[in-house]
PyMOL Python script that loads the backbone (N, CA, C, O; Angstrom):
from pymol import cmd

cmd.read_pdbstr("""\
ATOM      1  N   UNK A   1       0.794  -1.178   0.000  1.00  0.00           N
ATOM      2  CA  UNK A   1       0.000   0.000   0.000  1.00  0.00           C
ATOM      3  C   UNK A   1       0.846   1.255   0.000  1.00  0.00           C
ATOM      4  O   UNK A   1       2.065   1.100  -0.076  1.00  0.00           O
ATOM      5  N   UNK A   2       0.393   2.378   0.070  1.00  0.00           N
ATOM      6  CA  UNK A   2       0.488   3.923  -0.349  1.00  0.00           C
ATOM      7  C   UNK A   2       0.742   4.043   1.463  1.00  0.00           C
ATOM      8  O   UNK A   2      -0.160   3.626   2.190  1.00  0.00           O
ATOM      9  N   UNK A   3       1.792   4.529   1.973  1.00  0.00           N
ATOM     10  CA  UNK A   3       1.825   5.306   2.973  1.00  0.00           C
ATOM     11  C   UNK A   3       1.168   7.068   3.386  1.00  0.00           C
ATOM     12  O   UNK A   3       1.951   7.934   2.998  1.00  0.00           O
ATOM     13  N   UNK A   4       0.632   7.300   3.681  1.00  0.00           N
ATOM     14  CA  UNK A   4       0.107   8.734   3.965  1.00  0.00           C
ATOM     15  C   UNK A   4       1.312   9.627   3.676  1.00  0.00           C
ATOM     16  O   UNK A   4       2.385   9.068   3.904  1.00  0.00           O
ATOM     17  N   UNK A   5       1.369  10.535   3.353  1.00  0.00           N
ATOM     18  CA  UNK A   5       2.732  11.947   3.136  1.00  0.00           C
ATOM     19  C   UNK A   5       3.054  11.964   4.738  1.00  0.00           C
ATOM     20  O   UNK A   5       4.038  11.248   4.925  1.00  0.00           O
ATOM     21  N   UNK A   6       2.726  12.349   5.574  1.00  0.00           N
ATOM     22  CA  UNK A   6       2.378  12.715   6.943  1.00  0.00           C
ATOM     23  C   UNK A   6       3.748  11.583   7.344  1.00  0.00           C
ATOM     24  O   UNK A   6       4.950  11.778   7.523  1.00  0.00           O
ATOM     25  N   UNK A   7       2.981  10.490   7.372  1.00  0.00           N
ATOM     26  CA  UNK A   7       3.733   9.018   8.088  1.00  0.00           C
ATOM     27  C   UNK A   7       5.124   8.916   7.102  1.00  0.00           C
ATOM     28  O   UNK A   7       6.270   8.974   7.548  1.00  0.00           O
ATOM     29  N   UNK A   8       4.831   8.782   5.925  1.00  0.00           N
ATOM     30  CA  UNK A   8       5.955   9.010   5.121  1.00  0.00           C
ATOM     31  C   UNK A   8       7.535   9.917   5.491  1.00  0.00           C
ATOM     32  O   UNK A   8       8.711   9.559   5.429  1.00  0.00           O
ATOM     33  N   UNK A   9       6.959  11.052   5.835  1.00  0.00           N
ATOM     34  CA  UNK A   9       8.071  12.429   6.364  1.00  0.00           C
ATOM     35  C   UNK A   9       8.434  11.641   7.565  1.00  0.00           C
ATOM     36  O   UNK A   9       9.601  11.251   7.570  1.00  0.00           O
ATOM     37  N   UNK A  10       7.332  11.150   9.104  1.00  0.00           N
ATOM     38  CA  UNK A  10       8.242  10.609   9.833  1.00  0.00           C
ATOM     39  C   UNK A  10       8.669   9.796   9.951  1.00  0.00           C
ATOM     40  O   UNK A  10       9.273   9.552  10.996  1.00  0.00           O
ATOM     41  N   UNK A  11       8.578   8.817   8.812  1.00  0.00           N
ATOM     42  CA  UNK A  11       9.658   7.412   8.759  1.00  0.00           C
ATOM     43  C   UNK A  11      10.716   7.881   8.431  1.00  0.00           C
ATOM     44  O   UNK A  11      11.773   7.585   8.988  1.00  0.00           O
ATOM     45  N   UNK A  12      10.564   9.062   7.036  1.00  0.00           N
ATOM     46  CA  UNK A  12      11.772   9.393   6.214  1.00  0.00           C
ATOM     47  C   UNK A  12      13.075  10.169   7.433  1.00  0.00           C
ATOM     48  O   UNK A  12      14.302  10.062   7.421  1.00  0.00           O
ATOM     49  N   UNK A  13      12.455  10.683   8.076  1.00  0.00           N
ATOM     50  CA  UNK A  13      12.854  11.892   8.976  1.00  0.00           C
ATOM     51  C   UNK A  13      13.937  11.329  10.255  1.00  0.00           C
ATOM     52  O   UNK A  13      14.834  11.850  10.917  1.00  0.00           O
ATOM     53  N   UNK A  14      13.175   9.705  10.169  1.00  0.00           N
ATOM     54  CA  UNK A  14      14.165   9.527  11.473  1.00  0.00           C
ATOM     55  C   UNK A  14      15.521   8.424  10.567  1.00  0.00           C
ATOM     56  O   UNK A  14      16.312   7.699  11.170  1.00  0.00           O
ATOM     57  N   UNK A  15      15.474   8.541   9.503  1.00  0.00           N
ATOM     58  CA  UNK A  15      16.738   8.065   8.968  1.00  0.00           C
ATOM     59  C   UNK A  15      18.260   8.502   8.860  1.00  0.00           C
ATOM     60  O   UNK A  15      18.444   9.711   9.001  1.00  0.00           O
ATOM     61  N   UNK A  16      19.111   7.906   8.689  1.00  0.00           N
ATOM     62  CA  UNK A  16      20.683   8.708   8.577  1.00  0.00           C
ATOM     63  C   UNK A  16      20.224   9.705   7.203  1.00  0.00           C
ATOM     64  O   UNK A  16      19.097   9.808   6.719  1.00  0.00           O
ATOM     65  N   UNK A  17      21.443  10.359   6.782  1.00  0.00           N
ATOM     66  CA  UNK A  17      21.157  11.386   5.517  1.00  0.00           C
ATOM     67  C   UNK A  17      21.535  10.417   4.520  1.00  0.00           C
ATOM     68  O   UNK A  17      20.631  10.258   3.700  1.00  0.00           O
ATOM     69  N   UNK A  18      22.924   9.463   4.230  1.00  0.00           N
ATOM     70  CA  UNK A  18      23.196   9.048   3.403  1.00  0.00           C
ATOM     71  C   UNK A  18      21.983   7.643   3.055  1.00  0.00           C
ATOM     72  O   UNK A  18      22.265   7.012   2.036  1.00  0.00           O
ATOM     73  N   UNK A  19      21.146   7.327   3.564  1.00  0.00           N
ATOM     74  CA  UNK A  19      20.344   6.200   3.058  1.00  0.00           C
ATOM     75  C   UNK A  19      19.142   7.158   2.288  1.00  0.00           C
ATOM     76  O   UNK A  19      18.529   6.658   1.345  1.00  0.00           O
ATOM     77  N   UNK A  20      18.905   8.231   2.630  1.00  0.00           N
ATOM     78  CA  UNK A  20      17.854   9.693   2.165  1.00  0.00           C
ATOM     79  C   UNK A  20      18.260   9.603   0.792  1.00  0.00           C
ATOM     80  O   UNK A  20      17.543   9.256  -0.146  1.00  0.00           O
ATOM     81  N   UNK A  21      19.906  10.068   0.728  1.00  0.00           N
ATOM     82  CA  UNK A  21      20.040  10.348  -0.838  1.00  0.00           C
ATOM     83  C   UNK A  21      19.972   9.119  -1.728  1.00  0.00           C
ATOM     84  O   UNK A  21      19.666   9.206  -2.918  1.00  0.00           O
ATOM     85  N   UNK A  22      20.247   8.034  -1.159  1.00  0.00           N
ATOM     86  CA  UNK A  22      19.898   6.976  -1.963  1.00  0.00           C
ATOM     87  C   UNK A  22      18.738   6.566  -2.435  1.00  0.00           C
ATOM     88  O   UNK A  22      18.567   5.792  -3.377  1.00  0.00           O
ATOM     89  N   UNK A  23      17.732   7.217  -1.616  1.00  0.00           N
ATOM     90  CA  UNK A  23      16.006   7.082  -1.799  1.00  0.00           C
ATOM     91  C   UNK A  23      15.897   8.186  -2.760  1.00  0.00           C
ATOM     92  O   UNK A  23      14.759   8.408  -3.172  1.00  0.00           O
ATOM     93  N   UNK A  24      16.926   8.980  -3.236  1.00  0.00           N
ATOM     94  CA  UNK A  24      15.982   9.627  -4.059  1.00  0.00           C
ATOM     95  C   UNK A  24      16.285   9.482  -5.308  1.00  0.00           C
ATOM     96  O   UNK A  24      16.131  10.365  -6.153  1.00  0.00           O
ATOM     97  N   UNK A  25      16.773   8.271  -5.535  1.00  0.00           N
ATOM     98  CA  UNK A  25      16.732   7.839  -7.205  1.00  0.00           C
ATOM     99  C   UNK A  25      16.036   6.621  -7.270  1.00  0.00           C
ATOM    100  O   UNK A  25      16.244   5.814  -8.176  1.00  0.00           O
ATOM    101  N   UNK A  26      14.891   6.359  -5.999  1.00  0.00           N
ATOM    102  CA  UNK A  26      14.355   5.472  -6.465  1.00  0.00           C
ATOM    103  C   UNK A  26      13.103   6.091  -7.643  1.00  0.00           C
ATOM    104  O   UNK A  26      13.021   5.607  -8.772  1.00  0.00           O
ATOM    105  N   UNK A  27      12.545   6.777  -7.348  1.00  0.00           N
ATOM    106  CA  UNK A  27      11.420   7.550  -8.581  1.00  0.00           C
ATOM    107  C   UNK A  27      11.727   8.969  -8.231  1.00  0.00           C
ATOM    108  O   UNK A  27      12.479   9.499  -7.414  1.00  0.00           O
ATOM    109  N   UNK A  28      10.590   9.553  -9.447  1.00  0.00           N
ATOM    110  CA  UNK A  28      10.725  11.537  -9.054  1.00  0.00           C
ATOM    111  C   UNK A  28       9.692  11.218  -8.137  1.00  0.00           C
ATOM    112  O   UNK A  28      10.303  11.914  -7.326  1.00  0.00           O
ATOM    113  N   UNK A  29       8.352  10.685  -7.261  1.00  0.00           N
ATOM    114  CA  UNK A  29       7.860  11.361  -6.534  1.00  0.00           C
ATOM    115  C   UNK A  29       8.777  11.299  -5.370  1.00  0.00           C
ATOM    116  O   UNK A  29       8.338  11.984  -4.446  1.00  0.00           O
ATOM    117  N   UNK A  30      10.468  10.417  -4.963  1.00  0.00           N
ATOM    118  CA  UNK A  30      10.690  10.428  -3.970  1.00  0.00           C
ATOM    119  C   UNK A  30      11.986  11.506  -3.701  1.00  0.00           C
ATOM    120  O   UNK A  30      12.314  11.963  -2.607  1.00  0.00           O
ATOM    121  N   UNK A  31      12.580  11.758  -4.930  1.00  0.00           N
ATOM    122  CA  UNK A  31      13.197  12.724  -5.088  1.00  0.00           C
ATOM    123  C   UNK A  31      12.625  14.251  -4.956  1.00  0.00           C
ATOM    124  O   UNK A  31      13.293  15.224  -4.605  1.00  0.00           O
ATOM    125  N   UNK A  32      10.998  14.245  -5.379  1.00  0.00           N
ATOM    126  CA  UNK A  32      10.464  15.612  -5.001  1.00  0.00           C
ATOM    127  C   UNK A  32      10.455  15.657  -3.383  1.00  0.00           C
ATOM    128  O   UNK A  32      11.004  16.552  -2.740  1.00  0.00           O
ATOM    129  N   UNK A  33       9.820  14.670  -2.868  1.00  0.00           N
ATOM    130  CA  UNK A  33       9.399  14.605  -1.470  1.00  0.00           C
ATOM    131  C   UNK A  33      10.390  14.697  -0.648  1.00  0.00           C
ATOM    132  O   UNK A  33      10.191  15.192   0.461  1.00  0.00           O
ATOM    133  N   UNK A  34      12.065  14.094  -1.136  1.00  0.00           N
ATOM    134  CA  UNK A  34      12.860  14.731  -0.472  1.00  0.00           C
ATOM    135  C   UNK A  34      13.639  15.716  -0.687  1.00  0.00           C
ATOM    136  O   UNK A  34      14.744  15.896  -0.175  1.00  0.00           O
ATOM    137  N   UNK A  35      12.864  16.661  -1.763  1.00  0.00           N
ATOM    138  CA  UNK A  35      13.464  17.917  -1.854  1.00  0.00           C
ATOM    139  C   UNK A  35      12.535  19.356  -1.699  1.00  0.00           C
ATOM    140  O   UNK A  35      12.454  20.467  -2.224  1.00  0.00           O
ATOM    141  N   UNK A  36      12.039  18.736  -0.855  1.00  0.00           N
ATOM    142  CA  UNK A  36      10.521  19.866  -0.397  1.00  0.00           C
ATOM    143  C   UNK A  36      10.741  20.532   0.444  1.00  0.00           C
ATOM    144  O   UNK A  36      10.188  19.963   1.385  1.00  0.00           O
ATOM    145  N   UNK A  37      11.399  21.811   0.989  1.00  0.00           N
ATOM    146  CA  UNK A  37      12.339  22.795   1.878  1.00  0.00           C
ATOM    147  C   UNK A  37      11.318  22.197   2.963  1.00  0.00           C
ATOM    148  O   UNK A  37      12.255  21.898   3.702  1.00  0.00           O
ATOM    149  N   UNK A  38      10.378  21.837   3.572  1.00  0.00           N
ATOM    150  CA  UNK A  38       9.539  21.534   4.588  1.00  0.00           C
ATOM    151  C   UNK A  38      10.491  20.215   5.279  1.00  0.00           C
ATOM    152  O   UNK A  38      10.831  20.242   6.462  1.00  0.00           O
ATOM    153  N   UNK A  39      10.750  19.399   4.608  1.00  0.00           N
ATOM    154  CA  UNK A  39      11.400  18.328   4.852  1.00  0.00           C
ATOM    155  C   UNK A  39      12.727  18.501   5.095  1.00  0.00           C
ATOM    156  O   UNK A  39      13.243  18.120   6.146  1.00  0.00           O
ATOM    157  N   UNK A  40      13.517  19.208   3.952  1.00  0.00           N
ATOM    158  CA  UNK A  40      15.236  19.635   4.477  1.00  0.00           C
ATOM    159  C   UNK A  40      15.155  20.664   5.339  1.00  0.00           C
ATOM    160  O   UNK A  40      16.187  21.324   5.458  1.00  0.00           O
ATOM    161  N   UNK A  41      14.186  21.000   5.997  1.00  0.00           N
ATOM    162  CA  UNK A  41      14.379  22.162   6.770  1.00  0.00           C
ATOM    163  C   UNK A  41      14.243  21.089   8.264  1.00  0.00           C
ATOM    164  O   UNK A  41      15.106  21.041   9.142  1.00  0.00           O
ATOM    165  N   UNK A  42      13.177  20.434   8.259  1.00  0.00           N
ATOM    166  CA  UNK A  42      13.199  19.442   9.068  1.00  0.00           C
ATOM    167  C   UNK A  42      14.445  18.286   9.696  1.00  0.00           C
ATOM    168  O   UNK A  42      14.678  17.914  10.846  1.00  0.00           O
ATOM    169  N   UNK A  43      15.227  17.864   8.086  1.00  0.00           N
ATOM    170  CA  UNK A  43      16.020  17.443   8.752  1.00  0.00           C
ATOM    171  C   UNK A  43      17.010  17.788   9.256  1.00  0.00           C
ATOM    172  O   UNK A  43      17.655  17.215  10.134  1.00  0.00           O
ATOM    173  N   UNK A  44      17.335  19.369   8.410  1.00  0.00           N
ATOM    174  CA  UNK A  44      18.478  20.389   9.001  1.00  0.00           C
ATOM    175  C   UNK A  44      18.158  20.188  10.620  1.00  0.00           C
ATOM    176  O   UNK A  44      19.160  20.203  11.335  1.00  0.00           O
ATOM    177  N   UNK A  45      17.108  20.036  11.163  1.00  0.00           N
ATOM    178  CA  UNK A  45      16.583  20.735  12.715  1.00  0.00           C
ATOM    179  C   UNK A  45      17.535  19.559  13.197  1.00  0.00           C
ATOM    180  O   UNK A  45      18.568  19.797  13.822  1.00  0.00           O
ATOM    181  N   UNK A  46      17.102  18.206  12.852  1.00  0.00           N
ATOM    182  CA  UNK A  46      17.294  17.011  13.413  1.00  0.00           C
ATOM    183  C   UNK A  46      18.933  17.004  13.270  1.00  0.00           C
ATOM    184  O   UNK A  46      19.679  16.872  14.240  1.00  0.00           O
ATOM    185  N   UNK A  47      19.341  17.152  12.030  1.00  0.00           N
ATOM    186  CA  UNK A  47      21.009  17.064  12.513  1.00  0.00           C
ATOM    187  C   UNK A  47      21.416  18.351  12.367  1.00  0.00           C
ATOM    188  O   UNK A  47      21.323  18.977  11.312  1.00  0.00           O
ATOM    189  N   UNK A  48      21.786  18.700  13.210  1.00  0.00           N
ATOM    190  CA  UNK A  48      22.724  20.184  13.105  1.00  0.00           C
ATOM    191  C   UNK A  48      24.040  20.096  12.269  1.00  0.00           C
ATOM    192  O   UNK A  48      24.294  20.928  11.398  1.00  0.00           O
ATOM    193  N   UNK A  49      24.777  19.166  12.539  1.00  0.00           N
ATOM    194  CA  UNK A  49      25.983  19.466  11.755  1.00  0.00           C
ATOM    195  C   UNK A  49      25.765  19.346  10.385  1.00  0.00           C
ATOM    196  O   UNK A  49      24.937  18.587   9.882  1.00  0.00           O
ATOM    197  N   UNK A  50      26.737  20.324   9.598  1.00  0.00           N
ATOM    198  CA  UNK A  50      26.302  20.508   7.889  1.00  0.00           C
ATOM    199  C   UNK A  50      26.790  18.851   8.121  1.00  0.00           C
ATOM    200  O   UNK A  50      26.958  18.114   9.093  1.00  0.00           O
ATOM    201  N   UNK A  51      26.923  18.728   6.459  1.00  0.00           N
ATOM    202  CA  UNK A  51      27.626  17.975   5.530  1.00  0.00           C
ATOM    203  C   UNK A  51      27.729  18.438   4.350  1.00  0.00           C
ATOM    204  O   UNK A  51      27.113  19.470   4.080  1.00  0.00           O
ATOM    205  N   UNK A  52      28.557  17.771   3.327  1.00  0.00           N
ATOM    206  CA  UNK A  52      29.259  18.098   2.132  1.00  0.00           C
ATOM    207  C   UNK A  52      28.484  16.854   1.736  1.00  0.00           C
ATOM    208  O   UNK A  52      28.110  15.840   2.326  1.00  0.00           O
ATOM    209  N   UNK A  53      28.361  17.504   0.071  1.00  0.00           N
ATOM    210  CA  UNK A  53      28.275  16.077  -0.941  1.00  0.00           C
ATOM    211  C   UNK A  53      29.234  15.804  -1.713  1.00  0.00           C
ATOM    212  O   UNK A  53      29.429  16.662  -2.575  1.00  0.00           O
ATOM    213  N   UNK A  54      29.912  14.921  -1.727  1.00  0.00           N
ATOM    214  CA  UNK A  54      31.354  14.982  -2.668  1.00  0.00           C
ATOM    215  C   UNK A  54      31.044  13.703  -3.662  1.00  0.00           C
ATOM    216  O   UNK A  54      30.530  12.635  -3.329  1.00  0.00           O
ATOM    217  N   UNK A  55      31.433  14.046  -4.793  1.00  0.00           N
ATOM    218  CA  UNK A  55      31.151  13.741  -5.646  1.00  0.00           C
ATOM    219  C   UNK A  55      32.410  12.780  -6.266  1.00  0.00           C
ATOM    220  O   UNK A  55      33.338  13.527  -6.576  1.00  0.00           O
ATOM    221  N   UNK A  56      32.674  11.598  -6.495  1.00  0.00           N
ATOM    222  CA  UNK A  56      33.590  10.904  -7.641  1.00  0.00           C
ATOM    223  C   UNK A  56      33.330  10.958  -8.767  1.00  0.00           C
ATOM    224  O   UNK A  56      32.221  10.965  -9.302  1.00  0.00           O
ATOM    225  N   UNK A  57      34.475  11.006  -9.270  1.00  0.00           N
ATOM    226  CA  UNK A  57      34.974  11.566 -11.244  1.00  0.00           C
ATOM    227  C   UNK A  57      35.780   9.903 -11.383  1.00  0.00           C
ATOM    228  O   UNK A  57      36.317   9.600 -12.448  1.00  0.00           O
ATOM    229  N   UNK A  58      35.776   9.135 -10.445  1.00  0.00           N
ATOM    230  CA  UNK A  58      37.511   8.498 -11.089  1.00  0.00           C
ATOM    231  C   UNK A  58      36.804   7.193 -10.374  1.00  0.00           C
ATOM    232  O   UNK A  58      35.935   7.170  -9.502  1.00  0.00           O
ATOM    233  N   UNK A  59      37.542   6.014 -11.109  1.00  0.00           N
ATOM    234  CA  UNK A  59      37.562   4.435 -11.291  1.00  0.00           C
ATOM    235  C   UNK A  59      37.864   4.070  -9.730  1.00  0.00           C
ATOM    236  O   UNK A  59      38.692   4.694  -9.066  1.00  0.00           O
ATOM    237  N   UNK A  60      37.118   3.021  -9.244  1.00  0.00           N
ATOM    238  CA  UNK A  60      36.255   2.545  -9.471  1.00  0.00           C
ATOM    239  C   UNK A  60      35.092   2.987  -9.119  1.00  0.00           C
ATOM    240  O   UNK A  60      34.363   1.996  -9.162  1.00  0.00           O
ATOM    241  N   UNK A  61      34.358   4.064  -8.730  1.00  0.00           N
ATOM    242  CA  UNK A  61      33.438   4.615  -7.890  1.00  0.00           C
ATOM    243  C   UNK A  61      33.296   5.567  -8.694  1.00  0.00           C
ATOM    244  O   UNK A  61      32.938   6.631  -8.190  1.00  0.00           O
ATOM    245  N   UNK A  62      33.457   5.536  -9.770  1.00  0.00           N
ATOM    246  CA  UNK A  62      33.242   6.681 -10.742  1.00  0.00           C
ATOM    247  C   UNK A  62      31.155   6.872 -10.637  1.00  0.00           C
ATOM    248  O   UNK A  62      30.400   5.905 -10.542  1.00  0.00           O
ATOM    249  N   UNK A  63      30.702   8.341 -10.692  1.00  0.00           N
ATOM    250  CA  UNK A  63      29.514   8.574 -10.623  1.00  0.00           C
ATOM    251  C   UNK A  63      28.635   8.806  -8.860  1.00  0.00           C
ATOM    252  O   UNK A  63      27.513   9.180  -8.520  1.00  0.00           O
ATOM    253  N   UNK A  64      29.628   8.437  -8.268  1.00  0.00           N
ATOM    254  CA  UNK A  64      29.242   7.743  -6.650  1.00  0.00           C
ATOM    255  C   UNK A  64      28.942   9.500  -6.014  1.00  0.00           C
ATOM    256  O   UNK A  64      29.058  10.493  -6.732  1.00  0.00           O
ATOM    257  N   UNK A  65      28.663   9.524  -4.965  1.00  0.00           N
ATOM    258  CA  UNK A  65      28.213  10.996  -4.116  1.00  0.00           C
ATOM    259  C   UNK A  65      28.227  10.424  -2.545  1.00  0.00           C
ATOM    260  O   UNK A  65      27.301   9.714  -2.153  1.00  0.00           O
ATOM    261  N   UNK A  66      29.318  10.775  -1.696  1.00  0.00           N
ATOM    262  CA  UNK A  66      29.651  10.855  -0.238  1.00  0.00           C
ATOM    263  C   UNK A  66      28.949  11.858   0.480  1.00  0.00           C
ATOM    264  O   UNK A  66      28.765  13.002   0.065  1.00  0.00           O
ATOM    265  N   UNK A  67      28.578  11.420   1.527  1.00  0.00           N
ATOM    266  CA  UNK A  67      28.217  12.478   2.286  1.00  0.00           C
ATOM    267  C   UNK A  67      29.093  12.749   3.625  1.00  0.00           C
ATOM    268  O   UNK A  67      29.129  11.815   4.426  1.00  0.00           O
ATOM    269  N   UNK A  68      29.720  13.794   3.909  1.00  0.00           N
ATOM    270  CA  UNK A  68      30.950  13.754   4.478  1.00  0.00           C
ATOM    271  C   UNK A  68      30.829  14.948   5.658  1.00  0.00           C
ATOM    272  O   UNK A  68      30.205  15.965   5.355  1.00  0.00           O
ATOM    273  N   UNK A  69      31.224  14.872   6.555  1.00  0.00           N
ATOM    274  CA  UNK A  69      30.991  15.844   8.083  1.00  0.00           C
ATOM    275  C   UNK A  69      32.010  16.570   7.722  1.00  0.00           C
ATOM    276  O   UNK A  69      32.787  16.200   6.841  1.00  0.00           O
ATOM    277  N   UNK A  70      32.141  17.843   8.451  1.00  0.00           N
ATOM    278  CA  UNK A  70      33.096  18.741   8.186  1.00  0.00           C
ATOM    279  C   UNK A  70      34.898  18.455   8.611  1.00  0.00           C
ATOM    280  O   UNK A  70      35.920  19.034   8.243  1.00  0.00           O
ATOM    281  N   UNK A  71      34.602  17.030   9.750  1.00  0.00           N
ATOM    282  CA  UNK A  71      35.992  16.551   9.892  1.00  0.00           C
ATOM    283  C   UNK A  71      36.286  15.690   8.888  1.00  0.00           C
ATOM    284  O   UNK A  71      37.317  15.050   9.092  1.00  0.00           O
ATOM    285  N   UNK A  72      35.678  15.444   7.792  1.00  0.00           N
ATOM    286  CA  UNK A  72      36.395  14.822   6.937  1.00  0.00           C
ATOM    287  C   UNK A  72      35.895  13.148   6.463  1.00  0.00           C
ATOM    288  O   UNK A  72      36.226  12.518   5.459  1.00  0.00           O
ATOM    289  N   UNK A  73      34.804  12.659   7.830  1.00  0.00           N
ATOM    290  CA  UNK A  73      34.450  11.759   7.848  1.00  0.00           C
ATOM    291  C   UNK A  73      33.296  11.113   6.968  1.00  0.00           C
ATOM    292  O   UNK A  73      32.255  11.748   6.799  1.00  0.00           O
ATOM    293  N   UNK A  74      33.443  10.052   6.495  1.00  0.00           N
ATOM    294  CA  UNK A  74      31.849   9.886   5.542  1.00  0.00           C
ATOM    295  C   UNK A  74      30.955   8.904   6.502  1.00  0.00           C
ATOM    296  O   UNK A  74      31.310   7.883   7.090  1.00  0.00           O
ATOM    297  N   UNK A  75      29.414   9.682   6.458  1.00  0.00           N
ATOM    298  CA  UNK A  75      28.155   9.272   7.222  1.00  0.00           C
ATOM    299  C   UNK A  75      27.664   8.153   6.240  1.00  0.00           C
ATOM    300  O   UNK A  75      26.632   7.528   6.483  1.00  0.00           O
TER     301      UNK A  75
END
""", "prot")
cmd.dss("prot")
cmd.show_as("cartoon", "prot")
cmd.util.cbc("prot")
cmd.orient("prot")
């Protein structure tokens, strides 16, 4: 079945960030839903510390996207 939007945000909400970005190439409605400032504003609340998205150019992980804390670490 169809989860409600509502229930949806707080399943989505209590996840790490890096399993988030992976949900959002499962379709566009999940890529919209997690790009709806209501929601990144939400999860900004939940984790305070930024992160970086870093991106690979090079073999073997070529195409790949890290999500990385400001010490350097990947989440």
């Amino acid at each position: 079945g169809i989860l409600p939007p509502k229930l949806l945000f707080e399943v989505l909400l209590r996840l790490p960030a890096k399993p988030i970005c992976r949900l959002r190439a499962v379709c566009r409605s999940w890529l919209s839903f997690t790009s709806d400032p209501l929601f990144l504003a939400a999860c900004a609340a939940r984790y305070p510390h930024p992160l970086l998205a870093v991106g690979v150019h090079s073999f073997p992980r070529k195409g790949c996207v890290d999500l990385v804390d400001l010490s350097g670490n990947v989440v």
